[in-house]
C-alpha positions as CSV (number, residue, x, y, z in Angstrom):
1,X,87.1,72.5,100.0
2,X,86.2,74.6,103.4
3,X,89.6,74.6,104.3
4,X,90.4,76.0,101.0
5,X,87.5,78.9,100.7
6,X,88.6,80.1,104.2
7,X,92.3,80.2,102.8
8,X,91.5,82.4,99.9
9,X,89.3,84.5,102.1
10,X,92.4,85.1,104.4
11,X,94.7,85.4,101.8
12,X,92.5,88.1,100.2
13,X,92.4,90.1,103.0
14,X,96.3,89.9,103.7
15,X,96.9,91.0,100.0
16,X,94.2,94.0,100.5
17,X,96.1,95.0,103.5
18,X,99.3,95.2,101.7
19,X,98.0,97.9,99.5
20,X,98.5,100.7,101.1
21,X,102.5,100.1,101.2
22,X,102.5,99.3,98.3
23,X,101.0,102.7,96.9
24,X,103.4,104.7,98.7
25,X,106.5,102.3,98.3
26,X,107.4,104.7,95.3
27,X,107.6,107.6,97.3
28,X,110.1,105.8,100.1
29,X,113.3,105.5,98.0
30,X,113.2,109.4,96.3
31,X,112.0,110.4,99.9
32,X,115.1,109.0,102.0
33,X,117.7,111.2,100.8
34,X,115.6,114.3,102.0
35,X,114.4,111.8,105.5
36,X,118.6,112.3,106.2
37,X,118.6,115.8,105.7
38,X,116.1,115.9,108.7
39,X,117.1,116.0,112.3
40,X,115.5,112.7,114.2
41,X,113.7,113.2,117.5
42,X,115.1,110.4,120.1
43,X,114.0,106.9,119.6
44,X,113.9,107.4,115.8
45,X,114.4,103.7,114.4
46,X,116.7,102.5,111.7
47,X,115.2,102.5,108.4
48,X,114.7,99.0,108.4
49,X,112.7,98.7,111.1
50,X,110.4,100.8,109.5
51,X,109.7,97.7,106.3
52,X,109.5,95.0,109.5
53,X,107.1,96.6,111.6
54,X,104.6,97.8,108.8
55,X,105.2,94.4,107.0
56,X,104.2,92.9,110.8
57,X,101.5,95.4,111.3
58,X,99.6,94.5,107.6
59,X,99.7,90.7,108.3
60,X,98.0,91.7,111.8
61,X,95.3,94.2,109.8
62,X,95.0,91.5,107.2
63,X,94.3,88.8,110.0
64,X,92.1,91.4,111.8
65,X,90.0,92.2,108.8
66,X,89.3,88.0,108.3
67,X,88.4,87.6,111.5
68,X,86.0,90.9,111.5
69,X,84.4,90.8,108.2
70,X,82.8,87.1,107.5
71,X,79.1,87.2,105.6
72,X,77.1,88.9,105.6
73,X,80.0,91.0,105.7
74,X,78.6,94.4,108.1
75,X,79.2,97.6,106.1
76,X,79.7,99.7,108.9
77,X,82.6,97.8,110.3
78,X,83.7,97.4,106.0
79,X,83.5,101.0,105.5
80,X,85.9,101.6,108.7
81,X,88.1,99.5,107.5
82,X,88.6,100.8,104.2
83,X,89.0,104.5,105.0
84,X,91.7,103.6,107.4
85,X,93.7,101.6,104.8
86,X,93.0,104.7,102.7
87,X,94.5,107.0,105.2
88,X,97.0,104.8,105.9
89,X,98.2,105.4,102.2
90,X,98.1,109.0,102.5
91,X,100.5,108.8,104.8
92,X,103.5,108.0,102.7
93,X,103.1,110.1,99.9
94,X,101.8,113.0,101.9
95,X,105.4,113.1,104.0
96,X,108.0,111.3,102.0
97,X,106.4,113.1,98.5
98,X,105.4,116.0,99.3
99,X,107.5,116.4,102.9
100,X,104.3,117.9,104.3
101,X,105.4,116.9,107.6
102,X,102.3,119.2,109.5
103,X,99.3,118.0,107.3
104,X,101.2,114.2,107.7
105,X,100.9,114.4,111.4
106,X,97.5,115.7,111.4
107,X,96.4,112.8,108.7
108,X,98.2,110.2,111.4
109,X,95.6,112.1,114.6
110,X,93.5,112.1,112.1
111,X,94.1,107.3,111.7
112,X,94.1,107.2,115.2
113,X,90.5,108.6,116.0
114,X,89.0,106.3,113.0
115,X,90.7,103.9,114.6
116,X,89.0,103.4,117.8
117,X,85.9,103.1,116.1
118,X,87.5,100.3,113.8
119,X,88.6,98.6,117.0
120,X,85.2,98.8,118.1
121,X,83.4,97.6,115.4
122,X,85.7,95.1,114.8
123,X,85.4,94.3,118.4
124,X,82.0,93.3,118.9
125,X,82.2,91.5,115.4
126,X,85.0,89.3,117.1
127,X,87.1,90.3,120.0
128,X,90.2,88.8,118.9
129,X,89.9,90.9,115.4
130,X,89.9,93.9,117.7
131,X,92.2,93.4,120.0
132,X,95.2,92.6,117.0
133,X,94.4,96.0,115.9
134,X,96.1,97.3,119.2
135,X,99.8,96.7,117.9
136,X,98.5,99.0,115.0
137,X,97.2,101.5,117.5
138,X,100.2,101.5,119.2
139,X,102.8,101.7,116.6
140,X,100.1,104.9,115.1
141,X,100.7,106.7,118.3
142,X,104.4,106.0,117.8
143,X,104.3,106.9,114.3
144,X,102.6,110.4,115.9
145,X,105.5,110.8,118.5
146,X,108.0,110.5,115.7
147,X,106.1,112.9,113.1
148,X,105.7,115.6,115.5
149,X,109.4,115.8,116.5
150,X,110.1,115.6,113.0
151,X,107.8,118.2,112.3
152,X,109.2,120.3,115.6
153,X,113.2,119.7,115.4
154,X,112.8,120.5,111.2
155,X,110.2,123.7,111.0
């Protein structure tokens, strides 16, 4: 029966973690054909890299998040959490949507600075839970890199 609990408890947190691709998944095929249009700084992936590494980086989150947030479940550390995955949907339909490619960089500086207070909360709640945040931290700062050049080469 433990075994099971701490299942559901992990599987809750992966599905959470999945909701923020999911709300801006509609914006992602209408979105493309103007993406194309754009001129790609260097080191611009293939799209399909794109689905694997966020698929990747929400299992990690998800992981992160069961690690970080067992009862009494800390609010602090909660509430972090949230408002990233919150952000983190901005994102989507804030450049592919509305191909706000300014505001879309400032919302991802914006992820990054919440985040190192989400890696620290999650931190001293459990240091592994922190430190698989850093592939998310690092793939933000990438995310940054590539929606600044967009923003630069396109203005």
């Amino acid at each position: 029966m433990k075994t099971l609990k701490i299942g559901l408890k992990l599987f809750f947190w992966l599905f959470v973690c999945q909701l923020p691709g999911l709300a801006g998944a509609r914006y992602v095929p209408e979105g493309l054909a103007w993406y194309h249009t754009l001129t790609p700084p260097p080191f611009t992936p293939p799209d399909y890299a794109f689905g694997l590494a966020w698929g990747l980086l929400y299992i990690l989150l998800g992981i992160s998040a069961w690690l970080a947030l067992r009862p009494p479940i800390p609010g602090k550390a909660l509430g972090l959490f949230l408002v990233q995955l919150l952000l983190n949907a901005c994102w989507t339909p804030l450049f592919f949507g509305q191909h706000q490619l300014g505001l879309a960089l400032l919302l991802l500086g914006l992820m990054v600075a919440e985040l190192v207070f989400l890696v620290r909360a999650f931190g001293r709640l459990s240091p592994r839970a922190g430190r698989l945040l850093w592939p998310y931290g690092a793939w933000l700062l990438f995310a940054c890199y590539l929606n600044a050049g967009f923003w630069l080469l396109n203005a």
